[in-house]
Each structure stands twice: as C-alpha cells, then as structure tokens.
N, C-alpha and C positions, 0 to 999 in steps of 0.2 A: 727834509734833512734828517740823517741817520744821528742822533745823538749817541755818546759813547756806555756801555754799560757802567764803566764807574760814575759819571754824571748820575745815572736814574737809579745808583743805588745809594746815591748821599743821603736819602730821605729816607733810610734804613733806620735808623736811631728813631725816628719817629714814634713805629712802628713798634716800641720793643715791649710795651706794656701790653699791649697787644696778641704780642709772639708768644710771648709768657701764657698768655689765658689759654690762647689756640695750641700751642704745644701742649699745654696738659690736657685738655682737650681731646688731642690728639693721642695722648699716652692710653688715655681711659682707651678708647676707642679700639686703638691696635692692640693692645694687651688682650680687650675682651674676645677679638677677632681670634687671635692666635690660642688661646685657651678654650676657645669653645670648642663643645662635644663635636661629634660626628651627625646628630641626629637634627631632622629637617626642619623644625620651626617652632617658634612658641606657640602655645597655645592662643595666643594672644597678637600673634602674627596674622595680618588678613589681608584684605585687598587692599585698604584704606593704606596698609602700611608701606606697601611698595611702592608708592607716589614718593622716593626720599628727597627734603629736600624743597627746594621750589620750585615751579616747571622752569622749561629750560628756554620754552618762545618768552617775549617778552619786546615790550614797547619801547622798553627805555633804549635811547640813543647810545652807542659806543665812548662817544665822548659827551658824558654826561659828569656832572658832581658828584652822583651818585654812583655810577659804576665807578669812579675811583674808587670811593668810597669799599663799593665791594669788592673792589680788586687788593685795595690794602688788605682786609679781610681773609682773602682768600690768598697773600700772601704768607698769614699767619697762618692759618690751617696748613698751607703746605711745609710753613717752616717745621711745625709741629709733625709731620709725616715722615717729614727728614728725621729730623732728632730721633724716630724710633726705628730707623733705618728703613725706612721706604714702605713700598710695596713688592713682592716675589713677581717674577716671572711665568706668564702663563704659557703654559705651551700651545704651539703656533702649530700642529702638525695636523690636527681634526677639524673637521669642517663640524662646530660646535652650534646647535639652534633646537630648538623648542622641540622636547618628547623626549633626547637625547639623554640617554642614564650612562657615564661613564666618569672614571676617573680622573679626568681632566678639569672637571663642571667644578670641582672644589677650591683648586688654586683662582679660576676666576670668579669663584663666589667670593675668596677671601680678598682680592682684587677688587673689586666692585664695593665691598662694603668699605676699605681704606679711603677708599674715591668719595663715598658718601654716595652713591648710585645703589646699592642695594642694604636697605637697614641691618645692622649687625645682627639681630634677631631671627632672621632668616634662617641661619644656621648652615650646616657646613654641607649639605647632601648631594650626592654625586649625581642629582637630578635637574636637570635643563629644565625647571620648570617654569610658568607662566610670571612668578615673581622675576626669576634670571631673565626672562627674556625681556619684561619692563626695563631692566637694570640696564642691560644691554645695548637696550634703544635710547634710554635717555642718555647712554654714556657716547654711543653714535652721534647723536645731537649735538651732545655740546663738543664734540671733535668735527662738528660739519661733513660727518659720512652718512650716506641715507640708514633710516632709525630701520632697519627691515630685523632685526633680530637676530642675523645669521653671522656667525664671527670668522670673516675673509680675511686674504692677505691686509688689506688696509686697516680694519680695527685691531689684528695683532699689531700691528708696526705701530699704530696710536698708543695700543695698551701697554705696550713693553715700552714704550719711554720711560726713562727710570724716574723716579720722584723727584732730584735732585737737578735736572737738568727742568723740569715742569716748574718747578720755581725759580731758577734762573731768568727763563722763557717770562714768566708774570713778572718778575721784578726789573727784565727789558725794557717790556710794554708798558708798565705803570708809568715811565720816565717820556712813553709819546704822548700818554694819554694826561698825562699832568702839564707837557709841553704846549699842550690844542685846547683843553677844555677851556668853556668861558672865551673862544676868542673866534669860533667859527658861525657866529650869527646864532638868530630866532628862526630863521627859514633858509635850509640849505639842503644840499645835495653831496651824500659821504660816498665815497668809492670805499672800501675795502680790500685792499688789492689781496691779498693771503689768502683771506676768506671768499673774493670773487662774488663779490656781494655787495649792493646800493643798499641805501638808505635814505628818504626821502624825510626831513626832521622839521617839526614848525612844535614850536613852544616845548620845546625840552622830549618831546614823543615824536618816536616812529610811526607815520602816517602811510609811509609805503613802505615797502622791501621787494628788492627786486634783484632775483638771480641776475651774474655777470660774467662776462667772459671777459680775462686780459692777457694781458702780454706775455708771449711764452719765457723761458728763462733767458735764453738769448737775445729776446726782443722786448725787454721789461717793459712795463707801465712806468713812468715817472713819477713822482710825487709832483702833485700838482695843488696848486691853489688860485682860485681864479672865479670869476660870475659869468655866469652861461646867458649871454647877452644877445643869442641869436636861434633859432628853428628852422630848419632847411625842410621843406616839406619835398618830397619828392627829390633827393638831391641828386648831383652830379656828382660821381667819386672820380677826383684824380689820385689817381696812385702814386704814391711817393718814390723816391727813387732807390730805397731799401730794397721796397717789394719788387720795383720793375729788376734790380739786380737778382735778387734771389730768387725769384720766383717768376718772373712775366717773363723776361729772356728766356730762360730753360724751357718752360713751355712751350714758347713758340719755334724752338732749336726740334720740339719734339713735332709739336702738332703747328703748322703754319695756318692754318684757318680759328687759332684758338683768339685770337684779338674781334676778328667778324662774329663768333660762334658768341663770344661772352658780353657784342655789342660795346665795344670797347676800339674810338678813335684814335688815330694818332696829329697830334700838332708839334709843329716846328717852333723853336723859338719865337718868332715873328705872326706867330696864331694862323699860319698855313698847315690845311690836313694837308697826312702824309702820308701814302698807300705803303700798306706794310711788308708787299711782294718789294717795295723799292728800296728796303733794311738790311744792312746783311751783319744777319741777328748768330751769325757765327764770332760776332765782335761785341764792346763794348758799346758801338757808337747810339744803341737804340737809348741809351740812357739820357743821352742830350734830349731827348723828346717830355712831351708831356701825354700821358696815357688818360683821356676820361670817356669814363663808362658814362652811357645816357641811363636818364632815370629808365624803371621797371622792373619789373619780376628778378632779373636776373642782376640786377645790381648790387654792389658789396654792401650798402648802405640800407637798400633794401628803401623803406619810405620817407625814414626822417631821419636829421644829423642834429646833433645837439652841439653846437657851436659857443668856445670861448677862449677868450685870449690865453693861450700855451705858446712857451718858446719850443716845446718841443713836437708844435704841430698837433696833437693827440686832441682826441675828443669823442663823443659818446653817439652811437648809432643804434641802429634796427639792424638786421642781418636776415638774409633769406636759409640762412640755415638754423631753423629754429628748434632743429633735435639737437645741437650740441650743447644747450641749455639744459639739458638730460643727463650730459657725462658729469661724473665724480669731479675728474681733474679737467677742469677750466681755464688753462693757461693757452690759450691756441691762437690770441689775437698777435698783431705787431707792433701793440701799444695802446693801441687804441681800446675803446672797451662797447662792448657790445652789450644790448640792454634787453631781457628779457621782457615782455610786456610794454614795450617802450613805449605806448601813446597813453598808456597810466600815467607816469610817466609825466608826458608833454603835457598832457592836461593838466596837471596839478605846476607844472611853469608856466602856462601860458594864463592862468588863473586872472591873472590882472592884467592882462591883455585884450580891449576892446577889441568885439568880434572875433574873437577864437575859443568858444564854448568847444566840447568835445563832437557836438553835431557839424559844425560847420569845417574840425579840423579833419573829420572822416572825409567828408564830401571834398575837399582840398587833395585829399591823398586820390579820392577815386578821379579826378584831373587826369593825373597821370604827369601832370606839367612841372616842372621846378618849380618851388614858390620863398624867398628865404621871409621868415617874421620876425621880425624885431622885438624883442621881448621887454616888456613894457616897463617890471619892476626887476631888472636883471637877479638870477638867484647864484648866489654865491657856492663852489663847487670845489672839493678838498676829494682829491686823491692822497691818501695814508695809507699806511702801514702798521695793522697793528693784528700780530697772530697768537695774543691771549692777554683773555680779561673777564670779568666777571661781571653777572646783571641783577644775580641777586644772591642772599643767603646758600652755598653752595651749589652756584649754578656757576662752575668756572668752565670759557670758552674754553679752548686750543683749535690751531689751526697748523697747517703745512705751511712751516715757514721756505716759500716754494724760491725766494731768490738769495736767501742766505743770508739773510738782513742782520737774523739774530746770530750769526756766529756758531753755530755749533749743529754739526754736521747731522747730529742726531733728530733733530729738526728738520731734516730736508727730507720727508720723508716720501713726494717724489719722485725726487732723482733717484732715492734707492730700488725705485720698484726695475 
C-alpha cells in the first residue's frame, strides 16, 4: 500500500531538535566547502581520509529500527543541506575518471564533499585524482550504479538531483519504513522492488543478498506480503495470459515453429493438447488456451520456482538468462521476479525441511523431473517499495524511483534516459 506523503511527514516535528544540530552542521560544512582555496589537499589529508563516512555494504536489514533510526538522521543532514541551498550542478558534458586534470573535476569535488563522499579537506583541485575517484564510487554505491569510477550518463542524472527533491524522496521512505518495521518476522525474505534487490534477513542481519530482476514499468511488481510455502524443483511454466497476448501471439504470427522450437505445449480447456498449425494465431482465439513449457534448459523458470499465495499470481524464479543480472536497469520481468543465485537461495528455505540439504537439492535439479517441496517452516515474503534510506552514519541509499511511486518526475530517472 502506497501511503500518502503528508501521512509520513507528520513525524516531522519529531525530528526538529535534531534538524537543528544537523543544519548547523551542515552550515559549518558548506560555508567551509565554498570558501576553500584552489589548492589540492591538507597536508594532513591521506588515504585513511578518503574512506568518508561509513562503508556503504552493510548487514543491517532495510527494515530495521535502526536504519530508521539513520534515516531520521540522514533527514537532518539533508534538511541542513537544504537550509544552505543545496548542492551546484556539475556539468554532465565530460566523460570525467581517474588521471583526468580539467575544469570540471572542481564543481564535483565541491559536490562530493556536500554529499559527505569526499572529506572537505581534500580541497578544490581540478585533478581527478585517486581520492575523487574513492568519492565517486562510494557515491555509485549508495545510488546502486556499478562503483567503476567513470561519471556516465547515469551518475550525472543521480548527481544533479537537486538536494531538495533527495529530502523529499527520504522523508517519503521514512513513512514505508516506519509503516513495516517490527512487523515483518525474525526470518524473512525482502524483495526491493526500486533497487531490484532480495534480502534474505534472520535476527535482525542480512544473511544473503541477492541481485533481482522485476517488472517492467508497464508490467509492475505488486507489493506483496505472503510466506513462501512451496519449491517447484524443476518446474512447469504456464504462461499467463498477459504474456500469451503480448508476446507469445506475435511471435508465432512471426515465426510458427516458435511454441515446438521453445518446447512449449498447447491445452485446451478440458486438458486436451492442441497442435498449434490447428490456431489461427491471426486472432485472439489462442488466448482461451493454456501454454506450458516442459521443464529444461530452455525453460522460463529455468530450475526452481519459489511458490506463495499472491492474488496477483507473481512469484520468485531461476531464469536461463543469467547475463541480464549484469544490466544496470533491471526492470525486464512481467511481475514476477527473478533471482540471481537462486539455489542460495532455496537452501537457506528449505533449511527446516527434512531431506532437502543443498546435496540432495542439486541432485533433484539434475532429474531433469518436476518435483514440487513443501516447505516445512513456511518463510514469510514482503515485496515493498522503498527507494531511499540510510544504514548508517552518512551512508544514505537512493535508488531510481523506476514506477513513480514517489511522485516526482525528477526521480524517474529511467524513463528519462
């Protein structure tokens, strides 16, 4: 459920002794940025220095007491950002990375250090050097763009969000992540729909994390809340009637041997197969049918489906295309969500399941057979939304608010691309 921005900004007043400390805070900070010389670093400046801040990986759970905790925090800090007008724009025209001596390197040093990503100390020098390029990556990081150093179209479009709209964005989030904490179990399984990202969580710590693929914008992910009460080893994919409209029709309007080629039957209502030269897929009528793929190589599902009561059908798989866990933007499923590493995974649910160690669920997949398992101590499974928050002492997420959840177009960063 989307709650409204003014609901998760009532707890604003809370917060106000707070904003106070972190705005002046803040003033110190920006006044010192903007007053400092031209010249490249304190003496006193070193390697130790450019670690600012606290790393950015981290155990703790999204919906934790504690990342509110640093999300209020890190509401103050940016209130205080505001208050001294932001941070400047860095120009977006240079492909800016490591050796790079030009004049550009200064506005996003002065950028960098507002953010708390590169220590004010650093000073202002129109050299891309080995501290900028720390800065960089860690500021990568917590925007979930790969930390490689090199400033592309995606971390200008990250970096130029204005200050003002990054505090809006946290004091959104603060309002899901106060709505959920404390109410999703000791042992669960987080989707991340924004950040395209699992979370496997037992006693308040992140035990796995695991790249995800979901729903494109037109084919969102749901929010979901439900316990994953089932293991399809080997499944059968029937495809729904979304995809056979959008997608399986057209294909076979193109290529008629695509349903044999991708091992994909057809049934009639009445569970009679249905030879698909006998379809005339110039129409609508192949949609009354039921499409399933047999398990193997070539199947949507790939080895295992991770099965739990949804009204909206959705639920967690393997996939055979295990390079698109490689792209940036992850939005490519039709709801459903796809699991990088997924027998990590499966073994850490099927944990309290007599006879399903991770040996015997290998040798299960190498079958080749269907198999469904019953999951023993069901784990409970929350698909949210939640695209900024903080995990510790200036380590504030952001993410591509990719369905528009949070309101403000500046966020969608994209659909801009």
């Amino acid at each position: 459920m989307i709650t409204s921005r003014r609901f998760f900004l009532s707890g604003a007043s809370a917060l106000a002794a707070t904003l106070v400390a972190g705005s002046a805070r803040a003033q110190n900070v920006i006044d010192d940025i903007l007053k400092s010389s031209g010249r490249g670093w304190d003496d006193t400046f070193d390697a130790r220095s450019s670690n600012s801040g606290a790393k950015v990986a981290s155990t703790l759970p999204i919906f934790s007491p504690q990342t509110v905790s640093y999300t209020e925090q890190a509401i103050a800090q940016y209130q205080g950002i505001v208050s001294q007008g932001g941070w400047g724009e860095v120009p977006s025209t240079k492909k800016l990375q490591l050796g790079v001596v030009d004049a550009d390197v200064v506005p996003l040093r002065k950028r960098l250090m507002v953010s708390g990503d590169l220590p004010q100390n650093a000073g202002l020098s129109p050299s891309f050097d080995s501290y900028v390029d720390a800065a960089v990556k860690r500021f990568q990081a917590r925007h979930g763009l790969p930390a490689d150093g090199v400033l592309g179209k995606y971390s200008y479009l990250a970096m130029n969000v204005g200050a003002q709209t990054r505090l809006g964005q946290l004091q959104t989030n603060l309002g899901r992540l106060r709505e959920k904490v404390g109410t999703l179990g000791d042992r669960y399984v987080l989707v991340n729909i924004p950040a395209a990202q699992i979370e496997a969580v037992e006693n308040n710590r992140v035990v796995l994390r695991h790249t995800a693929i979901v729903g494109k914008i037109d084919r969102q992910t749901p929010i979901v809340n439900s316990k994953i009460n089932e293991i399809i080893v080997n499944p059968y994919w029937n495809a729904p009637v979304s995809i056979v409209r959008k997608d399986i029709i057209p294909l076979m309007r193109k290529d008629p041997n695509y349903l044999k080629d991708s091992h994909i039957r057809l049934f009639a209502p009445d569970g009679s197969e249905v030879d698909p030269m006998n379809v005339d897929w110039s129409t609508e009528e192949a949609a009354k049918y039921r499409f399933r793929q047999d398990p193997g190589a070539n199947n949507a599902m790939a080895t295992v489906k991770i099965n739990f009561p949804s009204p909206d059908g959705v639920y967690m798989h393997d996939t055979p295309q295990q390079s698109l866990f490689n792209n940036l933007i992850r939005f490519d499923s039709s709801g459903c969500v796809r699991v990088q590493n997924v027998r990590d995974l499966v073994t850490w649910i099927l944990r309290d399941t007599p006879g399903w160690d991770r040996q015997h669920f290998e040798a299960a997949i190498k079958t080749g057979e269907s198999q469904p398992v019953a999951v023993t101590n069901p784990v409970p499974v929350h698909f949210l939304y939640v695209s900024a928050w903080s995990t510790g002492p200036g380590v504030v997420q952001f993410r591509d608010d990719v369905y528009g959840w949070d309101g403000v177009d500046e966020l969608q960063i994209t659909s801009a691309l």
